[in-house]
C-alpha positions in Angstrom: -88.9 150.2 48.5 -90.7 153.5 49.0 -90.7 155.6 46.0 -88.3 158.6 47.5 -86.4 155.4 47.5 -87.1 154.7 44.0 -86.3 158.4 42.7 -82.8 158.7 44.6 -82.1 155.1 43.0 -82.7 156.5 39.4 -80.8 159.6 40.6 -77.9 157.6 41.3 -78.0 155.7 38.0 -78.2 159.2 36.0 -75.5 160.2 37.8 -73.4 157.7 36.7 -74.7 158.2 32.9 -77.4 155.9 32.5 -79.7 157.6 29.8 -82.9 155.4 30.6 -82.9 156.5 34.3 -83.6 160.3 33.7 -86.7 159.2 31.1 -87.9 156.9 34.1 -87.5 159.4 36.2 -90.5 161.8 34.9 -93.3 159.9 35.5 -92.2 159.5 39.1 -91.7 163.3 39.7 -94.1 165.1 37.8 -96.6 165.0 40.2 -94.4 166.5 42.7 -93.1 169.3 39.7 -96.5 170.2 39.1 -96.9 170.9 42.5 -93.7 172.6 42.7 -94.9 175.1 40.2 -98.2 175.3 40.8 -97.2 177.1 44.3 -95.0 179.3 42.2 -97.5 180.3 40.1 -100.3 180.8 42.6 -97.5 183.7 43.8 -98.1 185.2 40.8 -100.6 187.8 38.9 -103.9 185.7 37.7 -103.6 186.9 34.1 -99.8 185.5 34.8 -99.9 183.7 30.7 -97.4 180.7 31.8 -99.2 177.7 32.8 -97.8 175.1 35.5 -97.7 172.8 32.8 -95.4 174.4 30.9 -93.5 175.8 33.9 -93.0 172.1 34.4 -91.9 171.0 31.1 -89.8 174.1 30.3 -88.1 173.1 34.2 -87.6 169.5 32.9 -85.7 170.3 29.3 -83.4 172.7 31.3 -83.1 169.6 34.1 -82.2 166.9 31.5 -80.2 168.8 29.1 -78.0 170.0 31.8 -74.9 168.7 32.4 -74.9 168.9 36.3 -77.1 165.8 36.7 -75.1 165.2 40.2 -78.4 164.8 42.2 -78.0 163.0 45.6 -81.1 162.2 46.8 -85.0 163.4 46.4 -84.6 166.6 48.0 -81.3 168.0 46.2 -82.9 167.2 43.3 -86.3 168.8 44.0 -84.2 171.9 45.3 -81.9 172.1 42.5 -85.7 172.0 39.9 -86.9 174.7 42.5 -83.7 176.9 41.5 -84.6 176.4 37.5 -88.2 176.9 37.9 -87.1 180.6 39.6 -84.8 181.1 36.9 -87.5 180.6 34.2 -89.9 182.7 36.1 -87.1 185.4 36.2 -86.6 185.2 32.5 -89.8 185.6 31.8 -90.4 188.6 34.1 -87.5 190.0 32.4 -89.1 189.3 29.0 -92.1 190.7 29.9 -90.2 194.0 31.6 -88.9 194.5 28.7 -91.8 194.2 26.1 -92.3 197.4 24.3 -96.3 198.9 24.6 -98.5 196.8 22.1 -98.0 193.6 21.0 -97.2 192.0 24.4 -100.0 193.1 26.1 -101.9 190.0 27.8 -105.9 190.3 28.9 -106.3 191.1 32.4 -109.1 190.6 34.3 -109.5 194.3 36.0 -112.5 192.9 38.3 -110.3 189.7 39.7 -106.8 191.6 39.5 -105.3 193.0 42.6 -101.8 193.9 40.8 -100.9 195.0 37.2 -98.5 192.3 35.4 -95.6 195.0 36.0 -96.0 195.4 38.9 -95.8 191.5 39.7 -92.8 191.4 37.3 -90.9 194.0 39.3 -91.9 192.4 42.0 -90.1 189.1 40.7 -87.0 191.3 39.7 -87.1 192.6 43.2 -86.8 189.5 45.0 -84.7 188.1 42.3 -81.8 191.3 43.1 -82.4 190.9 46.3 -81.7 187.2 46.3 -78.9 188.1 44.6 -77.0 190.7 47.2 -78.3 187.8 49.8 -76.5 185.6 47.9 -73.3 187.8 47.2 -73.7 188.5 51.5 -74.3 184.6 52.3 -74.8 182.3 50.0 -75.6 179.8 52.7 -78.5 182.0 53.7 -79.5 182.0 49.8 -79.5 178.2 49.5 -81.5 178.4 52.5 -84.1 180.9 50.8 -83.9 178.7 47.5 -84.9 175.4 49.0 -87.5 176.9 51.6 -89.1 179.5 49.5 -88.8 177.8 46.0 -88.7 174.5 46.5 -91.1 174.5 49.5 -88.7 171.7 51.5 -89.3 171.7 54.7 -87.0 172.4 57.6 -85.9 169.3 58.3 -85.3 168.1 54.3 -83.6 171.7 53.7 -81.7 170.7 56.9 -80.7 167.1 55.3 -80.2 168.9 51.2 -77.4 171.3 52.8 -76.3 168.9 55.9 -77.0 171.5 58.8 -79.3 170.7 61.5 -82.8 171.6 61.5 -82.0 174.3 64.4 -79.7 176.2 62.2 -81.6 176.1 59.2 -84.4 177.9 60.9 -81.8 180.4 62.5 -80.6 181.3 58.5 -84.1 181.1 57.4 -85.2 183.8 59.9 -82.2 185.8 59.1 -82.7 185.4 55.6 -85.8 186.4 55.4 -85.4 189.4 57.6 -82.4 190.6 55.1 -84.6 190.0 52.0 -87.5 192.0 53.6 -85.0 194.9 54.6 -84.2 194.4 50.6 -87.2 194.5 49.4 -88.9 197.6 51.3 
C-alpha cells in the first residue's frame, strides 16, 4: 500500500469518527504541510515574522478541531489545508494592517527587502478581495484558484479533487487567473 493509499485510509476512518486516525495522520502529512507552506511563505516579504512551522501547526489545530473532517482522498484533504493556510495568512495580513505605528513594527532587512511589510499585506488583502468577487462570480473558478495557487495540486489532481477533466480545469484556471489579474491591476 502506497502511502497516498495510507493517508486516504486514515481519512476514511476520521471521517467516520475514529479519534486515533487524525493523530496518525500527522506524521504522514507534515512533510507534505511543510511544503505546502513553505511555498506560501516564499510568496511573501523576507522579514514576513510567521515561520512555516508555525504556519503548519496553526493549519493543523484549525484542521483537527474542525468539524468538517469529510476528507475524500489525499488531494481534497491537501486542498481543503491549502484553503486554511490562506485563511491564516489573511488573518494575519489583516492583523498586521491594522497594527497601530509602534509596537508592531517587525525588523526589516532594507538591503535584502524588495517590498515593505504593507505593502505585501495589501497585497494579500488584494488577492484575498479579489478571490473573493471571483468567488461571488464563479465559485468553480475560485476552487480552481484555491487548489492550483494554494495548494499547489496539479492539473490533473485539481482535475480528480473537483471531478472535471484535466482539459477544463486548465480552461478555468486560465480564465481564473485572467479575472484575478484584471482584479488586481
Amino acid at each position: 500500500m502506497s502511502q497516498a493509499d495510507d493517508i486516504t485510509v486514515l481519512l476514511v476512518r476520521a471521517r467516520e469518527g475514529d479519534g486515533d486516525a487524525l493523530e496518525k495522520l500527522l506524521p504522514q502529512v507534515y512533510d507534505e504541510l511543510r511544503t505546502l507552506a513553505h511555498r506560501y511563505l516564499m510568496r511573501e516579504n523576507a522579514g514576513h515574522t510567521l515561520s512555516t512551522t508555525a504556519l503548519v501547526h496553526e493549519a493543523y489545530l484549525r484542521l483537527s478541531a474542525g468539524a468538517s473532517n469529510d476528507w475524500r482522498d489525499r488531494a481534497h484533504f491537501f486542498g481543503y489545508a491549502a484553503t486554511i493556510m490562506r485563511n491564516i495568512l489573511v488573518d494575519y495580513a489583516r492583523r498586521r494592517g491594522a497594527a497601530k505605528r509602534g509596537g508592531d513594527k517587525i525588523p526589516v532587512d532594507w538591503d535584502n527587502c524588495e517590498a515593505s511589510v504593507e505593502a505585501v499585506a495589501a497585497d494579500m488583502l488584494a488577492l484575498d478581495e479579489a478571490l473573493t468577487r471571483l468567488e461571488q462570480a464563479d465559485p468553480a473558478l475560485a476552487r480552481v484558484v484555491e487548489l492550483r495557487f494554494f495548494a499547489g495540486l496539479s492539473l490533473e489532481e485539481t482535475a480528480e479533487v473537483i471531478g472535471r477533466s484535466t482539459r477544463s480545469v486548465d480552461r478555468d484556471w486560465n480564465k481564473a487567473r485572467a479575472f484575478l489579474h484584471h482584479a488586481m491591476s
